[in-house]
mmCIF file of the N, C-alpha and C atoms, coordinates in Angstrom:
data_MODEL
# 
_entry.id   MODEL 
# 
loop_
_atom_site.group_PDB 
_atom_site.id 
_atom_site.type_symbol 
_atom_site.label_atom_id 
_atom_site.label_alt_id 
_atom_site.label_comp_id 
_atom_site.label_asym_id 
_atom_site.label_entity_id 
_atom_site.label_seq_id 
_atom_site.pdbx_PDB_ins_code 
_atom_site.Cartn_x 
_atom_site.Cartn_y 
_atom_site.Cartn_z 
_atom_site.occupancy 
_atom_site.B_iso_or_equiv 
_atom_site.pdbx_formal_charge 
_atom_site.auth_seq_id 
_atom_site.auth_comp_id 
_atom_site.auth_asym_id 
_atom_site.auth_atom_id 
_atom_site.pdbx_PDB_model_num 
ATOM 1   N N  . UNK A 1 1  ? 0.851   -1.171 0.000  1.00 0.00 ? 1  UNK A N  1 
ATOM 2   C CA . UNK A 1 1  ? 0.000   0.000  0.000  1.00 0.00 ? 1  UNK A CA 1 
ATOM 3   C C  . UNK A 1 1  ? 0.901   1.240  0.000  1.00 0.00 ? 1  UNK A C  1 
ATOM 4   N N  . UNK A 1 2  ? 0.537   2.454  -0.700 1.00 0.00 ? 2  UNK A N  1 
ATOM 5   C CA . UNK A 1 2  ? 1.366   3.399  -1.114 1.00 0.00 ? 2  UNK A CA 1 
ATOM 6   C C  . UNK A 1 2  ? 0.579   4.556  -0.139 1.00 0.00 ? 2  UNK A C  1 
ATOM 7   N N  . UNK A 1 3  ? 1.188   5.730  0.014  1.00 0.00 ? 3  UNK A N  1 
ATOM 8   C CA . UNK A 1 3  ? 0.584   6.449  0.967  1.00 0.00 ? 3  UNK A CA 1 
ATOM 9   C C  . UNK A 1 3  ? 0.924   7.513  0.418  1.00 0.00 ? 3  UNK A C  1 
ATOM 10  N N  . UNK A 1 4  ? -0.383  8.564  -0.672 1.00 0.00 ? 4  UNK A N  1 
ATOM 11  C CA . UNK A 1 4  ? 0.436   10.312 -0.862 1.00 0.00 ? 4  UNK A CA 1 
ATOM 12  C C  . UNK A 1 4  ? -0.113  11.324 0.112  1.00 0.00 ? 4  UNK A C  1 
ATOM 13  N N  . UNK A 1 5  ? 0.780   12.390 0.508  1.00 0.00 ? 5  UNK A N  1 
ATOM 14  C CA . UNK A 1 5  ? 0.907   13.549 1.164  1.00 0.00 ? 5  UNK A CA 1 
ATOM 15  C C  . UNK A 1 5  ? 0.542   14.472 0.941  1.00 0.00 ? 5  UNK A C  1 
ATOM 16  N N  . UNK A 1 6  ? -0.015  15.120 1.502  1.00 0.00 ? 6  UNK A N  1 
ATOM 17  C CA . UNK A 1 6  ? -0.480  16.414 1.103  1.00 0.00 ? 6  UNK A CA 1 
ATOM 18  C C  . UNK A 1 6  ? 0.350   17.468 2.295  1.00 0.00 ? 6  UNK A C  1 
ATOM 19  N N  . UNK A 1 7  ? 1.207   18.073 1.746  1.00 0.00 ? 7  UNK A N  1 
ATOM 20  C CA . UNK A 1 7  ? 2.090   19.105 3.534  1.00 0.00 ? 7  UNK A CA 1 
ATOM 21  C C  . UNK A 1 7  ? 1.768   20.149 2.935  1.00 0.00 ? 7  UNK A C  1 
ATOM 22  N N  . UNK A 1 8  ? 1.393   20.030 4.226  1.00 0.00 ? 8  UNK A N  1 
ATOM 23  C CA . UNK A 1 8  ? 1.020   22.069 5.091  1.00 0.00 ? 8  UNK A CA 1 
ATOM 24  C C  . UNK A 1 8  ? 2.315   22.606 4.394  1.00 0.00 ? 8  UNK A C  1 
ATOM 25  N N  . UNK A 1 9  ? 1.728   24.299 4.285  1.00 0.00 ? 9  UNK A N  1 
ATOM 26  C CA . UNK A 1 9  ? 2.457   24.469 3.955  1.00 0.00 ? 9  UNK A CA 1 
ATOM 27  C C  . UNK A 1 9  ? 3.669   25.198 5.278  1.00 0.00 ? 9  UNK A C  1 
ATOM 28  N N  . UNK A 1 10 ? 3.304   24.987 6.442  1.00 0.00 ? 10 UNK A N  1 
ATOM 29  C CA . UNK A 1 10 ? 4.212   25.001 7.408  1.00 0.00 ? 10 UNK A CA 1 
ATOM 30  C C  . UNK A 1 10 ? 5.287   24.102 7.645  1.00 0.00 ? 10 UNK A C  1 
ATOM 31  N N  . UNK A 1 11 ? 4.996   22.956 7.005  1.00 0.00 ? 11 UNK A N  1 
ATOM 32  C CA . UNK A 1 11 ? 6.430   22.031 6.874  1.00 0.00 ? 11 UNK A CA 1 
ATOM 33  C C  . UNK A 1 11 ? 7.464   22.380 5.966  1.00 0.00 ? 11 UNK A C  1 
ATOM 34  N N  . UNK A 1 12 ? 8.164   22.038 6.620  1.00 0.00 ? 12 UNK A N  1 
ATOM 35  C CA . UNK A 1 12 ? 9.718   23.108 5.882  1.00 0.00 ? 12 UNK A CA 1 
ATOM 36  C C  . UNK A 1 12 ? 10.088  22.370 4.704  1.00 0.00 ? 12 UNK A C  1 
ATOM 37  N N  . UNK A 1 13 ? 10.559  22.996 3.493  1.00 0.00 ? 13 UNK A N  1 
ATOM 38  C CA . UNK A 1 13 ? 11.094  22.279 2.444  1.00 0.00 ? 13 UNK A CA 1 
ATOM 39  C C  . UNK A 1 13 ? 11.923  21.206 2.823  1.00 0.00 ? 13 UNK A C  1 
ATOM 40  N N  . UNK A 1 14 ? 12.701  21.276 3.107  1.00 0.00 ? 14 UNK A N  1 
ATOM 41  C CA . UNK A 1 14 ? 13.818  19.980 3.239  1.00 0.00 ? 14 UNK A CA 1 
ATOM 42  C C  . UNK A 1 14 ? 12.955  19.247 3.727  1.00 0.00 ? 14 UNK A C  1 
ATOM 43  N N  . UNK A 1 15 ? 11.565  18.521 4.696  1.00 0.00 ? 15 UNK A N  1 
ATOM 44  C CA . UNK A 1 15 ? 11.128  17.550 4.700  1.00 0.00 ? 15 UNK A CA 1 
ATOM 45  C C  . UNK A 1 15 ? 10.498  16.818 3.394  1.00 0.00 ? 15 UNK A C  1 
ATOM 46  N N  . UNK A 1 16 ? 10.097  17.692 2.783  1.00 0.00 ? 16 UNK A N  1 
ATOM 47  C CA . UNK A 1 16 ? 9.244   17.816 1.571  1.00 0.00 ? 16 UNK A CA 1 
ATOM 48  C C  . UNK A 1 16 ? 10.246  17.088 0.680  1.00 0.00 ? 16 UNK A C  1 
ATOM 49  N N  . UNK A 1 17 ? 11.410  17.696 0.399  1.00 0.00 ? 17 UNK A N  1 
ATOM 50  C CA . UNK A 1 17 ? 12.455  17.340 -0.344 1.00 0.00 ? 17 UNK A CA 1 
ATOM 51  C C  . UNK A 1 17 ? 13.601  15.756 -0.079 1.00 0.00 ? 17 UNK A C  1 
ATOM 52  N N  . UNK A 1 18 ? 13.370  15.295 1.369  1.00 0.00 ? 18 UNK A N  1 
ATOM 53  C CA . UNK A 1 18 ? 14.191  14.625 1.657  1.00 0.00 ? 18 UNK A CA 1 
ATOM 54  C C  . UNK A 1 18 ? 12.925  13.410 1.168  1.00 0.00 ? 18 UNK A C  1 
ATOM 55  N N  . UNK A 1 19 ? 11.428  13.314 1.613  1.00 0.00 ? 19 UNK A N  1 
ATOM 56  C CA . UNK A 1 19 ? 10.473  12.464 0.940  1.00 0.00 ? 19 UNK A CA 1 
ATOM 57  C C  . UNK A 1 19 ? 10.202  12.291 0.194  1.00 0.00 ? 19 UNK A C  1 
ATOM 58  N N  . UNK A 1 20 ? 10.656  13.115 -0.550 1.00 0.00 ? 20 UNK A N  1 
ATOM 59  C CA . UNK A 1 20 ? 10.647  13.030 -2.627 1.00 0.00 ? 20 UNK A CA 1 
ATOM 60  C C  . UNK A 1 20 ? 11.756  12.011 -2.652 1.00 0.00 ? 20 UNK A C  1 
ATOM 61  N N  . UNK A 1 21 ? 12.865  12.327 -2.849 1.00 0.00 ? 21 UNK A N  1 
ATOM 62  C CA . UNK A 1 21 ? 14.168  11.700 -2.709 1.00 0.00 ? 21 UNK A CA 1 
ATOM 63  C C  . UNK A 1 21 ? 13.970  10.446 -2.411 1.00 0.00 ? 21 UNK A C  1 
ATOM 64  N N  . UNK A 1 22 ? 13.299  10.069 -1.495 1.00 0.00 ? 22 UNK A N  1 
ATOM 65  C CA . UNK A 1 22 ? 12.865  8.009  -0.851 1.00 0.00 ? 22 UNK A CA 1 
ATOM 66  C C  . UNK A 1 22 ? 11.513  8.432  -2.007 1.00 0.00 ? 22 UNK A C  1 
ATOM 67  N N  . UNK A 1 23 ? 11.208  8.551  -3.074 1.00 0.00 ? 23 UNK A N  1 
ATOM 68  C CA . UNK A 1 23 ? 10.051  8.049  -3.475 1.00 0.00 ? 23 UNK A CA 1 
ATOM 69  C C  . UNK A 1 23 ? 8.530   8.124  -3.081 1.00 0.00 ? 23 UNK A C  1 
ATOM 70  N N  . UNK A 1 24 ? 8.440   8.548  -2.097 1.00 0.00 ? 24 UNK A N  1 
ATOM 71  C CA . UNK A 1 24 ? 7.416   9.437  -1.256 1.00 0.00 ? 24 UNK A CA 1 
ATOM 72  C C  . UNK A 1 24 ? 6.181   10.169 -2.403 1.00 0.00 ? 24 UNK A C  1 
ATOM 73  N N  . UNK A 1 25 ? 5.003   9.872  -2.463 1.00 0.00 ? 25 UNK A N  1 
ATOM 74  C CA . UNK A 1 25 ? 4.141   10.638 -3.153 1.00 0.00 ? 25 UNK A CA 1 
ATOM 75  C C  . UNK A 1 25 ? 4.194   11.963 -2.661 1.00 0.00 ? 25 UNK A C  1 
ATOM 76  N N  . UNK A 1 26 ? 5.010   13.029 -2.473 1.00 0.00 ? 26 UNK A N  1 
ATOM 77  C CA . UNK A 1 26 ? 4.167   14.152 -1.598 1.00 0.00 ? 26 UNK A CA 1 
ATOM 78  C C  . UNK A 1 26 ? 3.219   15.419 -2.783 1.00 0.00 ? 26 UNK A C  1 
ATOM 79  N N  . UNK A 1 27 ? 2.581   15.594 -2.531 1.00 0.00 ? 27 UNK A N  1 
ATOM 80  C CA . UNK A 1 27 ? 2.065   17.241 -2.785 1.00 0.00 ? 27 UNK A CA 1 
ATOM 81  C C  . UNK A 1 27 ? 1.874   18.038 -1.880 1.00 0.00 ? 27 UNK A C  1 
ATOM 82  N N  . UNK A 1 28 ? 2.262   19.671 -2.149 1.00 0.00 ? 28 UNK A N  1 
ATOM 83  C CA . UNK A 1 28 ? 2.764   20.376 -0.833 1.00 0.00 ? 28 UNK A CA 1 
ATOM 84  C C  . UNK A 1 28 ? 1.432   21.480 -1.816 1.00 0.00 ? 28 UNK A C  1 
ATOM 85  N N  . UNK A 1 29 ? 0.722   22.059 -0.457 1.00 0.00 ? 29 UNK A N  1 
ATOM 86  C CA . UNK A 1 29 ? -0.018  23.194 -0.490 1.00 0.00 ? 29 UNK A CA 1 
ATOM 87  C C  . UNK A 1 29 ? 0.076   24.225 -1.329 1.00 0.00 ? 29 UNK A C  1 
ATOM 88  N N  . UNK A 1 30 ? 1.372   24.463 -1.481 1.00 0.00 ? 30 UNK A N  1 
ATOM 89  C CA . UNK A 1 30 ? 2.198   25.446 -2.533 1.00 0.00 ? 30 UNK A CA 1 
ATOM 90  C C  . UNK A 1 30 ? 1.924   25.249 -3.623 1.00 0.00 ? 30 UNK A C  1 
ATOM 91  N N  . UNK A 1 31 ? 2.528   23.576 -4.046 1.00 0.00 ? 31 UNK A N  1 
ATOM 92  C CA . UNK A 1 31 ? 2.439   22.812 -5.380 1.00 0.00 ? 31 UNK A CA 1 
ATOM 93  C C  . UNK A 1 31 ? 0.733   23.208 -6.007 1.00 0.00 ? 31 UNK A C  1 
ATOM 94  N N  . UNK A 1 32 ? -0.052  23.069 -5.163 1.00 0.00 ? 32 UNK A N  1 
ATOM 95  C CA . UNK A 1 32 ? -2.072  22.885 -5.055 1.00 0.00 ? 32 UNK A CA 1 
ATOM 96  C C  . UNK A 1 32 ? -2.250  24.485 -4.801 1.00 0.00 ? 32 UNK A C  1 
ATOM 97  N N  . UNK A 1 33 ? -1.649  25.589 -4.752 1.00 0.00 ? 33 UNK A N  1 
ATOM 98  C CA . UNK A 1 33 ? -2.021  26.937 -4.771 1.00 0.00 ? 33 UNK A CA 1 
ATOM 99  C C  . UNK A 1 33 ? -3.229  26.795 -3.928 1.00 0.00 ? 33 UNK A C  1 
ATOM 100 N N  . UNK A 1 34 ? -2.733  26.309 -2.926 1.00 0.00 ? 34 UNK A N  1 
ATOM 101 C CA . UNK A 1 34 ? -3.939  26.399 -1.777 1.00 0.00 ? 34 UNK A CA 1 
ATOM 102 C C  . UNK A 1 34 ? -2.907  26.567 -0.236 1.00 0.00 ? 34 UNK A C  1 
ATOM 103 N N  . UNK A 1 35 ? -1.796  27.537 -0.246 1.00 0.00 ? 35 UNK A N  1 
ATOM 104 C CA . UNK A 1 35 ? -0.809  27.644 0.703  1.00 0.00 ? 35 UNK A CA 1 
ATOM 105 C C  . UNK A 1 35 ? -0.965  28.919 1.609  1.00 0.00 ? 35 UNK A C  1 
ATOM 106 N N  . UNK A 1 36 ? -2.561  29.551 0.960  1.00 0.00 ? 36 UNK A N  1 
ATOM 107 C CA . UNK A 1 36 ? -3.540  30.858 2.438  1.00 0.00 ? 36 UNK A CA 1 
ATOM 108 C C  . UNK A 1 36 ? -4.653  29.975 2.673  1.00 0.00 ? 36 UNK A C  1 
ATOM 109 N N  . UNK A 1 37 ? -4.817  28.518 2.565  1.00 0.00 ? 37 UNK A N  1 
ATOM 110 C CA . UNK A 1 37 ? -6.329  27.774 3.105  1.00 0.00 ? 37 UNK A CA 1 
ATOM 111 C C  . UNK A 1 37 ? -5.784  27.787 4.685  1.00 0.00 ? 37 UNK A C  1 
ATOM 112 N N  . UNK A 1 38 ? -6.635  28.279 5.253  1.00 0.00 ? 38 UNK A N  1 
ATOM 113 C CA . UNK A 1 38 ? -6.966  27.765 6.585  1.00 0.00 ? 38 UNK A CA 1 
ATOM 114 C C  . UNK A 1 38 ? -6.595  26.208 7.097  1.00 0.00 ? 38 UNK A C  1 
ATOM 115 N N  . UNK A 1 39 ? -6.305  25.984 8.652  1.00 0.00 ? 39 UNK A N  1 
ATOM 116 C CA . UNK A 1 39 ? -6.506  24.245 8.956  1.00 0.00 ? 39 UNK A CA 1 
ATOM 117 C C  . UNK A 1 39 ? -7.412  23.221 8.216  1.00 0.00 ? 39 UNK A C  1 
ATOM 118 N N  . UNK A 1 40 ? -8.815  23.927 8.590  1.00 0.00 ? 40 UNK A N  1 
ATOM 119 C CA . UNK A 1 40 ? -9.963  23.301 8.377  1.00 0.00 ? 40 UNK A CA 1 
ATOM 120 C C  . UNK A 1 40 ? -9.930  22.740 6.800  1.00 0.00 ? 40 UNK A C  1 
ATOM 121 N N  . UNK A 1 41 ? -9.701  23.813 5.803  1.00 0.00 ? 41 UNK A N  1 
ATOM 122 C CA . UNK A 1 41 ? -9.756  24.060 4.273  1.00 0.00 ? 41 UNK A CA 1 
ATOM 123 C C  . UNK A 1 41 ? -8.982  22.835 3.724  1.00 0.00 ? 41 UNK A C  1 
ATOM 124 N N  . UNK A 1 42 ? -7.652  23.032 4.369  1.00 0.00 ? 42 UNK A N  1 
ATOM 125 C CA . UNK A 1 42 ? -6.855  22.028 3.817  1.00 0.00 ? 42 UNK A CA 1 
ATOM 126 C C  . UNK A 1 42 ? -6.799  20.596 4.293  1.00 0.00 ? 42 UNK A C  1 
ATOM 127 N N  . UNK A 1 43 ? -7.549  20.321 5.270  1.00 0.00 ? 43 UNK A N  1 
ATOM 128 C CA . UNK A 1 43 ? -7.797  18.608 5.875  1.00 0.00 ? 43 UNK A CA 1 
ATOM 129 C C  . UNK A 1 43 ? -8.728  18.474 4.732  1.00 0.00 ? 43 UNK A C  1 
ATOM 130 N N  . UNK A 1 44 ? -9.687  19.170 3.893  1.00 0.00 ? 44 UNK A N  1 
ATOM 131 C CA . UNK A 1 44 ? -10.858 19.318 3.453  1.00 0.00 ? 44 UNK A CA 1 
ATOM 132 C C  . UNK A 1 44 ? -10.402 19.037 1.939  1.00 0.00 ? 44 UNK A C  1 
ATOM 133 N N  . UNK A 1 45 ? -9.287  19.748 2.129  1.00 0.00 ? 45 UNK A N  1 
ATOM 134 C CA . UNK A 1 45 ? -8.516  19.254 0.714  1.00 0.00 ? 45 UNK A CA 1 
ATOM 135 C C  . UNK A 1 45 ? -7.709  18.418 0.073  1.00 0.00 ? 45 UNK A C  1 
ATOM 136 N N  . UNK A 1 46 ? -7.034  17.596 1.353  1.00 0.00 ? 46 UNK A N  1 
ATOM 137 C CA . UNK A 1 46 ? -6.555  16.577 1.405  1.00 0.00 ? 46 UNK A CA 1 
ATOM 138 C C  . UNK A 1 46 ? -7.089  15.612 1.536  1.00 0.00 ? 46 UNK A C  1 
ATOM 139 N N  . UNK A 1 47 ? -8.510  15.405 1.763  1.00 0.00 ? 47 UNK A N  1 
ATOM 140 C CA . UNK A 1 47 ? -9.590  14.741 1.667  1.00 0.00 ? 47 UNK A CA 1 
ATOM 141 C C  . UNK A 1 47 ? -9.960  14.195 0.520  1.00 0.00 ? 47 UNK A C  1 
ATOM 142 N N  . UNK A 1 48 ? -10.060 15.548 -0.568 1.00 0.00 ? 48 UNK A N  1 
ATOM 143 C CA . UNK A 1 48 ? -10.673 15.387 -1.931 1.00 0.00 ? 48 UNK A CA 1 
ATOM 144 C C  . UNK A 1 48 ? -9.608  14.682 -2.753 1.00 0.00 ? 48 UNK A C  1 
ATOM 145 N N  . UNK A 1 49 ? -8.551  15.320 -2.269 1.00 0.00 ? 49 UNK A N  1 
ATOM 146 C CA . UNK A 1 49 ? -7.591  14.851 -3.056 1.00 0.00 ? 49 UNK A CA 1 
ATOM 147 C C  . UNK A 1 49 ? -7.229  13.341 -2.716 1.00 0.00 ? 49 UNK A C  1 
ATOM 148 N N  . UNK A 1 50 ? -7.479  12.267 -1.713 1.00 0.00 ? 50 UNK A N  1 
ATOM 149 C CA . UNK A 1 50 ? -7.417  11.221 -0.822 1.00 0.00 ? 50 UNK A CA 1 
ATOM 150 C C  . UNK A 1 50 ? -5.975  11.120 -0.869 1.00 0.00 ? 50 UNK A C  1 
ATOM 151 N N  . UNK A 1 51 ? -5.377  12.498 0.057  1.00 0.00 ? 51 UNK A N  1 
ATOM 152 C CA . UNK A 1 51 ? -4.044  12.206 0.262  1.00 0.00 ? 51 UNK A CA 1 
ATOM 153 C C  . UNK A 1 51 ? -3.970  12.206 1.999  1.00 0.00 ? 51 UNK A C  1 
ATOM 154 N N  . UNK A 1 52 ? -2.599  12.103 2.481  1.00 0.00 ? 52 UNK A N  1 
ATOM 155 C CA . UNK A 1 52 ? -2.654  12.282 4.542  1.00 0.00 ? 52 UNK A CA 1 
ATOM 156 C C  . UNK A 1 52 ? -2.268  13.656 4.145  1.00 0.00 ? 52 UNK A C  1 
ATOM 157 N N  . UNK A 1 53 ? -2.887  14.202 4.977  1.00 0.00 ? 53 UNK A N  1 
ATOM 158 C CA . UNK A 1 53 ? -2.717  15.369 5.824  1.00 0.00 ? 53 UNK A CA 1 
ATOM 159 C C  . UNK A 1 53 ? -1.145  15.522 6.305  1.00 0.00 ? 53 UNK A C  1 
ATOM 160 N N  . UNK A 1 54 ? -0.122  16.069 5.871  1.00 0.00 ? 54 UNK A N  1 
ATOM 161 C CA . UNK A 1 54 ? 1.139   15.650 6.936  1.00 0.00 ? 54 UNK A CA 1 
ATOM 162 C C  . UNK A 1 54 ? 1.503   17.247 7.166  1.00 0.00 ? 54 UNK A C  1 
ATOM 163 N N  . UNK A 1 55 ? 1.118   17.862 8.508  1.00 0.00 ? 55 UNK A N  1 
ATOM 164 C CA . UNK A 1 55 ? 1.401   18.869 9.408  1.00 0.00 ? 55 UNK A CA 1 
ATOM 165 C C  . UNK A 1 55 ? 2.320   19.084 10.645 1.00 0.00 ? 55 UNK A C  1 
ATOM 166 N N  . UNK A 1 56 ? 2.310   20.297 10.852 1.00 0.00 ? 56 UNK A N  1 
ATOM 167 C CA . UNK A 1 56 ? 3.121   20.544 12.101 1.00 0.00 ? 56 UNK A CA 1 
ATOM 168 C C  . UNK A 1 56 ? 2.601   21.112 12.900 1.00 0.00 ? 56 UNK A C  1 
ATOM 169 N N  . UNK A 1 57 ? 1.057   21.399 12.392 1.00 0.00 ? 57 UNK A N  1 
ATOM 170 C CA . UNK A 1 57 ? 0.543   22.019 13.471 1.00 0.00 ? 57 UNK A CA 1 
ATOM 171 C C  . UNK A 1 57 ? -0.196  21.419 14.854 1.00 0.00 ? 57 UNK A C  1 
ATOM 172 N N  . UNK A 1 58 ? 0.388   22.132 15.791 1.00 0.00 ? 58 UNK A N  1 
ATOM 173 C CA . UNK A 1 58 ? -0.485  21.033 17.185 1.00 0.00 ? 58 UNK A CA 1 
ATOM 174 C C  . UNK A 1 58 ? -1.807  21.428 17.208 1.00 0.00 ? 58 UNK A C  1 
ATOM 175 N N  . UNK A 1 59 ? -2.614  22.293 16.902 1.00 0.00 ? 59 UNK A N  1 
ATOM 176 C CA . UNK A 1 59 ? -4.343  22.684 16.597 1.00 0.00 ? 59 UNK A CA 1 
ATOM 177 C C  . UNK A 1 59 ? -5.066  22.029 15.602 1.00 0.00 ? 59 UNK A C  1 
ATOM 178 N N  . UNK A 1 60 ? -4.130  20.549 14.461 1.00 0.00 ? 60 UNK A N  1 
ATOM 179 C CA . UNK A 1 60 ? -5.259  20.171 14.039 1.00 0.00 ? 60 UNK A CA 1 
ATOM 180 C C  . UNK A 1 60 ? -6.157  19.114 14.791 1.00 0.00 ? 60 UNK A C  1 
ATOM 181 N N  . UNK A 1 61 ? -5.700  18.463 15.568 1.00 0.00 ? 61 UNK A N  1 
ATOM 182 C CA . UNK A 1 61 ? -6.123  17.800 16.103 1.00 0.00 ? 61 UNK A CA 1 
ATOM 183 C C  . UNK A 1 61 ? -7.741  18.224 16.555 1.00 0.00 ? 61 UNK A C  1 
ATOM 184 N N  . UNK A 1 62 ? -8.171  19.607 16.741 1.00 0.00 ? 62 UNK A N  1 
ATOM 185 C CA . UNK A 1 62 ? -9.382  20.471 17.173 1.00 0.00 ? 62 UNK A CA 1 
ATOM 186 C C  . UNK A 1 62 ? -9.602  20.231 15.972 1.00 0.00 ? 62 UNK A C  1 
ATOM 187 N N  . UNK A 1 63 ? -9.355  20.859 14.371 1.00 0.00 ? 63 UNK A N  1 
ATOM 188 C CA . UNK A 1 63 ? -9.964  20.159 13.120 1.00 0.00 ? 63 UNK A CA 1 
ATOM 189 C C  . UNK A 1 63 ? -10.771 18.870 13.264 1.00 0.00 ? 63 UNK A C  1 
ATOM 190 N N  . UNK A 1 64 ? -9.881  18.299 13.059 1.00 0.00 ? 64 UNK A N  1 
ATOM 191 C CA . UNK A 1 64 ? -10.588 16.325 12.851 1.00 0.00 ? 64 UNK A CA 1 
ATOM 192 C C  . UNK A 1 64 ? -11.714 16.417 13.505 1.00 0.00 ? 64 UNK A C  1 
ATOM 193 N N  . UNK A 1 65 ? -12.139 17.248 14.801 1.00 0.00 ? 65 UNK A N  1 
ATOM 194 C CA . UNK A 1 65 ? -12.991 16.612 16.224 1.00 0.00 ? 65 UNK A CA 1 
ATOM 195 C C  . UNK A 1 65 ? -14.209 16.944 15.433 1.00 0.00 ? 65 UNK A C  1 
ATOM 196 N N  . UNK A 1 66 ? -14.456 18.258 14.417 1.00 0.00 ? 66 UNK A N  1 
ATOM 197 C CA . UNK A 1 66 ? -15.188 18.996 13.913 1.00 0.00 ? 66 UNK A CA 1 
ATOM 198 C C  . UNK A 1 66 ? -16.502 18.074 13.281 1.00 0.00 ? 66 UNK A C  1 
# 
C-alpha cells in the first residue's frame, strides 16, 4: 500500500524534499495553490484529493474533532 501527502504548507522544504528523494508521493499546499487555506480548508482538501494530511501544526487535532 502506497501512501500520498499532502504538507502544510508550514512544513519546511527539506522535509518535503528529503520524501521526494525516498520516493514518497508528496504534494505540498504550494504545489495545489492552496498555501492561504486555513486548517480546516486544507484537511478538506486533502480529503478530496485522498491524500494524509502531513502537518506541524499542534491545533489540528481540534480540526478532525469537527
Amino acid at each position: 500500500m502506497t501512501v500520498s501527502l499532502y504538507m502544510d504548507h508550514h512544513v519546511p522544504k527539506a522535509s518535503t524534499t528529503a520524501l521526494r528523494l525516498r520516493g514518497i508521493d508528496t504534494l505540498t499546499a504550494y504545489d495545489d495553490g492552496a498555501d492561504q487555506l486555513y486548517d480546516a480548508s486544507l484537511l478538506e482538501r486533502a480529503h478530496e484529493l485522498r491524500r494524509v494530511l502531513f502537518t506541524q501544526d499542534d491545533d489540528i487535532l481540534g480540526e478532525t474533532a469537527k
